[in-house]
VORO-869099 format. One line per field, with one value per residue (C-alpha): chain; residue number from 0; x, y negated, z. Coordinates in steps of 0.1 Angstrom, whole numbers, plus 2048, in hexadecimal, padded with zeros to 3 digits. Layout:
unit = [A; ...];
pos = [NUM; ...];
px = [X; ...];
py = [Y; ...];
pz = [Z; ...];
% end
This chain:
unit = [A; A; A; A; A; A; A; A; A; A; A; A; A; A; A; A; A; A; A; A; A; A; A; A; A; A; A; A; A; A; A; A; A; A; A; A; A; A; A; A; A; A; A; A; A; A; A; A; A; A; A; A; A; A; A; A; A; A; A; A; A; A; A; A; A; A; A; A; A; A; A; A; A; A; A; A; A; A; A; A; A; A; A; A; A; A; A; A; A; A; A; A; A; A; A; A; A; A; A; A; A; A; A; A; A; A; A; A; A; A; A; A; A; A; A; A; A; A; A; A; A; A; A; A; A; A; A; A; A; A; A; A; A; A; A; A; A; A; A; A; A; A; A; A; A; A; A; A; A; A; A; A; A; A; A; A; A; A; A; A; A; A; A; A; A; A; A; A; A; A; A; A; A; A; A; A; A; A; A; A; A; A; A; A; A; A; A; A; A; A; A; A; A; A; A; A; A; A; A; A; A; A; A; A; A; A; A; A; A; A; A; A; A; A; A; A; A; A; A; A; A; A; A; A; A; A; A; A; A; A; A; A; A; A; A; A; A; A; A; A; A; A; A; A; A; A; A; A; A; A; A; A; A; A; A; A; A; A; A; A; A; A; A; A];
pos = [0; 1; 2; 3; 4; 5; 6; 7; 8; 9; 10; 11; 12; 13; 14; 15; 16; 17; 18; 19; 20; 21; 22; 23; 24; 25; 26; 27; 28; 29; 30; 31; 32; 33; 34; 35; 36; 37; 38; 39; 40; 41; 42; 43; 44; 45; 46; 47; 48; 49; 50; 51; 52; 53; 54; 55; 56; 57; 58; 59; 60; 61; 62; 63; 64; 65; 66; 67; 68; 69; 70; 71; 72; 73; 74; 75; 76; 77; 78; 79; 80; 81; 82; 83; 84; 85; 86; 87; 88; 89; 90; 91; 92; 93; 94; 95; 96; 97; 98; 99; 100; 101; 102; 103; 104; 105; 106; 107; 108; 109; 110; 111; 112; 113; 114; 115; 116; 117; 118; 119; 120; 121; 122; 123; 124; 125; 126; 127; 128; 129; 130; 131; 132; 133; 134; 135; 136; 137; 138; 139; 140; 141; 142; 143; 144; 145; 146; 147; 148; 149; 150; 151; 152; 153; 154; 155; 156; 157; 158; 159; 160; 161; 162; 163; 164; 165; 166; 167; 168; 169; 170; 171; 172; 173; 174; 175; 176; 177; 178; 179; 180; 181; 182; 183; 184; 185; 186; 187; 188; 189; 190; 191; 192; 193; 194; 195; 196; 197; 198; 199; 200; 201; 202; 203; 204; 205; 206; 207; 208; 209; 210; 211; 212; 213; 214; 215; 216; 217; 218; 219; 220; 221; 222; 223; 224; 225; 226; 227; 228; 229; 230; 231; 232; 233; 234; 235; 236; 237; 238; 239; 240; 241; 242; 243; 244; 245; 246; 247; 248; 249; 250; 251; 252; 253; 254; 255; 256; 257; 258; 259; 260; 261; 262; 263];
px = [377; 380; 3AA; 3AE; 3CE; 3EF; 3F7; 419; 426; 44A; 452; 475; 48B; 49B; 4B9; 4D0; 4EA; 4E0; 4F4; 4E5; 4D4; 4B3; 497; 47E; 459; 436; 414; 3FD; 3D7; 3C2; 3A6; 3B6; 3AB; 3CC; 3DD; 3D2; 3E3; 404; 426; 431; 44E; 448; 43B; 41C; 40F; 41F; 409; 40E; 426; 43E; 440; 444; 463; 468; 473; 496; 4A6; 4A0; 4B0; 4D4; 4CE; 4B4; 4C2; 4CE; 4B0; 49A; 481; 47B; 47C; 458; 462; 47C; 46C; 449; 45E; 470; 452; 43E; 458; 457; 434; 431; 454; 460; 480; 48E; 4A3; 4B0; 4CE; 4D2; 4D5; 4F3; 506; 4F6; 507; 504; 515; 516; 507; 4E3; 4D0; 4CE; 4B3; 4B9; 4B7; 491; 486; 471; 45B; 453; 434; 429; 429; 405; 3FA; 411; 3FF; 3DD; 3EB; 3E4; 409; 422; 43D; 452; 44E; 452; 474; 480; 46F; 487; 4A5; 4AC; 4B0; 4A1; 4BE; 4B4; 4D6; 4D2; 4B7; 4C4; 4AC; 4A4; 483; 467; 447; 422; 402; 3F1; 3D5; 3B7; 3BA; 3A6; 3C3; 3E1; 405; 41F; 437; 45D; 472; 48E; 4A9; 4B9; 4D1; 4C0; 4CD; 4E2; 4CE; 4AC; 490; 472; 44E; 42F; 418; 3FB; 3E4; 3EF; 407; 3FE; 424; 446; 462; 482; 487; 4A2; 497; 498; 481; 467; 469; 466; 447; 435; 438; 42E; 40E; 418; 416; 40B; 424; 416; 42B; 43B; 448; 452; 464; 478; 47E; 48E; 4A0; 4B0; 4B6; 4D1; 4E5; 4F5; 4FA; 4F1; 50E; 509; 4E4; 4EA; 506; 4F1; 4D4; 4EB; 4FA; 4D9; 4C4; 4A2; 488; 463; 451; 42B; 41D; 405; 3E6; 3E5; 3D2; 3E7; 3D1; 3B8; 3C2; 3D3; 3F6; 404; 428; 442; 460; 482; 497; 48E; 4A5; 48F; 48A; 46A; 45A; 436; 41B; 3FA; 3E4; 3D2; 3F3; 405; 3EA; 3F4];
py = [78E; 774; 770; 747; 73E; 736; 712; 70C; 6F4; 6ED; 6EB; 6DF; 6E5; 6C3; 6CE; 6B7; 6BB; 6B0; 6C2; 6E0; 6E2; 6DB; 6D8; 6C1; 6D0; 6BF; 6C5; 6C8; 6B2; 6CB; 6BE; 6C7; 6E6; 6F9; 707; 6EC; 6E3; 6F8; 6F2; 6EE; 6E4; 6C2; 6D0; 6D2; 6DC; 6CD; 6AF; 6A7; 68B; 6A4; 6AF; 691; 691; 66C; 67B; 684; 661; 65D; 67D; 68C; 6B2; 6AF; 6CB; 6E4; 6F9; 6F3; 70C; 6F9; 6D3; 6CC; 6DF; 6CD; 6AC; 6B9; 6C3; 6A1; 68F; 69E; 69E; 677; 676; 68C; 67F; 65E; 676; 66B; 683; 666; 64F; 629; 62D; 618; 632; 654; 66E; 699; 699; 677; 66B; 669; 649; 63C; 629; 607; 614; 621; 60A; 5F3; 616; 624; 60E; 61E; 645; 644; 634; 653; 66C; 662; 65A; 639; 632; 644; 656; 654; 62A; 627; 639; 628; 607; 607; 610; 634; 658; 677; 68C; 6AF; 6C0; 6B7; 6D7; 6FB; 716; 726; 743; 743; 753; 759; 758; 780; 787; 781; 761; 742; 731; 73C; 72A; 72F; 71E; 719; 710; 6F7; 6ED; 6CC; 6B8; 699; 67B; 665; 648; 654; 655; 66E; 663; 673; 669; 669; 67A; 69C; 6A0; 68F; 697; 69B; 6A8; 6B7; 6D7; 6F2; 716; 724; 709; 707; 731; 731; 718; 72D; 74C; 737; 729; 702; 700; 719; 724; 736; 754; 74C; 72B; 73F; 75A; 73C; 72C; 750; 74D; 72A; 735; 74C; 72D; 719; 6F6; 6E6; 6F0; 716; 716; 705; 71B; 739; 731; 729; 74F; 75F; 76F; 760; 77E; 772; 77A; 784; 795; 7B5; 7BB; 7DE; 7F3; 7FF; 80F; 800; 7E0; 7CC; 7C3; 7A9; 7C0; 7AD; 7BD; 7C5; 7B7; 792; 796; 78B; 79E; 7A7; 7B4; 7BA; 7A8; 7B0; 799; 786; 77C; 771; 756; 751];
pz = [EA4; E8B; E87; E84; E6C; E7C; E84; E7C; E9D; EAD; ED2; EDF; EFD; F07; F1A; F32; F4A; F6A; F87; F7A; F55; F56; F3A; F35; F3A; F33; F48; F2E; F36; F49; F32; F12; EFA; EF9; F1C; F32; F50; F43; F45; F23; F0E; EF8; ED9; EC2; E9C; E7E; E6D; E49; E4E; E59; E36; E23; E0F; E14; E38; E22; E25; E4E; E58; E5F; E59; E42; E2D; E47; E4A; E2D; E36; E5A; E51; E5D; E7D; E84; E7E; E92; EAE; EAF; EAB; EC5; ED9; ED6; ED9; EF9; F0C; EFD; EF5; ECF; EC0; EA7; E9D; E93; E6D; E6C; E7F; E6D; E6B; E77; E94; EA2; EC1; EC2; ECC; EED; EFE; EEE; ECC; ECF; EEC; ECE; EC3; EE6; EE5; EC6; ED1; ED9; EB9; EA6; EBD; EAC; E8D; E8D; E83; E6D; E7F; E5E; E5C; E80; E7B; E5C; E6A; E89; E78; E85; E74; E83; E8F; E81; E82; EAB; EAC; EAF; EAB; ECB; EC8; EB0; EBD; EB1; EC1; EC4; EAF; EBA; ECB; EC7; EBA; EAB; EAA; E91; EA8; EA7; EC8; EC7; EDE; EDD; EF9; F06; EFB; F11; F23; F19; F34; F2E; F37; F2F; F15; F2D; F11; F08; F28; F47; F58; F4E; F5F; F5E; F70; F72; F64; F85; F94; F7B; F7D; FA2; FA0; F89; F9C; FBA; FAB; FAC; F86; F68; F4C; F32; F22; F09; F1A; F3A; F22; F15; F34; F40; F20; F29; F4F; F3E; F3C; F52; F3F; F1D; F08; F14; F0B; EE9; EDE; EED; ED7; EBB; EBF; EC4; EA8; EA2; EA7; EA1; EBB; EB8; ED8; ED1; EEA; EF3; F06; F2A; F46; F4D; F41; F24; F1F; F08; EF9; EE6; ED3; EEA; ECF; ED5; EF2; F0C; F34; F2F; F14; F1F; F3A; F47; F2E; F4C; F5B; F34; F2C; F0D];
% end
């Protein structure tokens, strides 16, 4: 069997504090290629504008992970693309740290998310059209995991996690997702395990992860704290049947799954 090449690609955890800390979580289209009909994070590959280094005068951050700028700016994008969410600050009041943008500020470039999407407009123009900077230094690392051999597909992907901005309302793009909604850990958990809706592995790994936490700040500074183990699954043989095995220093419950129940 043929081993495709990885596709590098970015998800993000959009956390918020909402009586309980809940995350925001996409149903991918049941007619797409990849995972349809999952539960998902926003997130998707990295396109070549996420590498342009024009991209170093609309970001704060821009040099506080050099090895993961397109990441960050993928994950931010898609995040945009998929949710509305903007990750971004009014130029005139840049700065790392500072608040981040609120509804106001990106309200003129909601229209245009679609027309990004397909790449009928440039993310990077849109941005410094509009007035805003990406807010890179707002993502903290949070797992980094790699699709098994022998898949049809494989994903180089990086997670982030990032708190919501204030006043900003998420709304599916309609396209790639065709719901989104925030949801505790323990609720999206409990409807995967009840059949109501399909997390894949990886993401339901992650979403233990985040269930380990009981508000933003805690699940920042614990992925902050936490060392970054990359995570590539191995298909072995067990039994009768096979099992998708991942290494017990990424820190995470379970560290093997039947392969028919990971999906992956």
């Amino acid at each position: 069997m043929s081993n495709p090449s990885l596709i590098p690609a970015a998800t993000i955890l959009l956390v918020r504090d909402a009586g309980a800390l809940e995350v925001l979580m996409v149903e991918r289209h049941h007619q797409i290629d990849f995972v349809p009909g999952a539960l998902v994070f926003p997130g998707g590959k990295t396109g070549k504008e996420d590498s342009n280094p024009a991209w170093a005068a609309h970001c704060d951050g821009f040099d506080s992970d050099p090895d993961h700028l397109a990441l960050r700016i993928c994950a931010i994008r898609e995040a945009f693309e998929e949710s509305g969410v903007l990750l971004a600050r009014p130029a005139a009041r840049r700065g790392v740290g500072r608040p981040l943008a609120v509804a106001a500020d990106t309200a003129p470039i909601v229209g245009l998310r679609e027309a990004i999407d397909k790449g009928e407009a440039s993310f990077l123009d849109t941005i410094s059209g509009a007035g805003l900077v990406l807010a890179l230094d707002a993502l903290v690392r949070f797992a980094h995991w790699i699709t098994p051999q022998g898949m049809p597909k494989r994903f180089d992907t990086h997670f982030y996690i990032a708190e919501t901005p204030a006043e900003q309302l998420a709304a599916c793009d309609g396209r790639e997702a065709v719901d989104a909604c925030w949801i505790t850990p323990a609720d999206a958990l409990a409807d995967n395990e009840a059949g109501r809706r399909k997390i894949i592995f990886p993401t339901r790994l992650n979403v233990e992860l985040l269930a380990q936490s009981s508000s933003v700040k805690d699940a920042i500074a614990a992925a902050a704290a936490r060392r970054i183990v990359t995570v590539e699954p191995v298909i072995v043989r067990e039994g009768d049947g096979m099992v998708l095995t991942i290494p017990a220093e990424a820190g995470y419950a379970v560290t093997s799954e039947p392969l028919t129940s990971a999906n992956t």
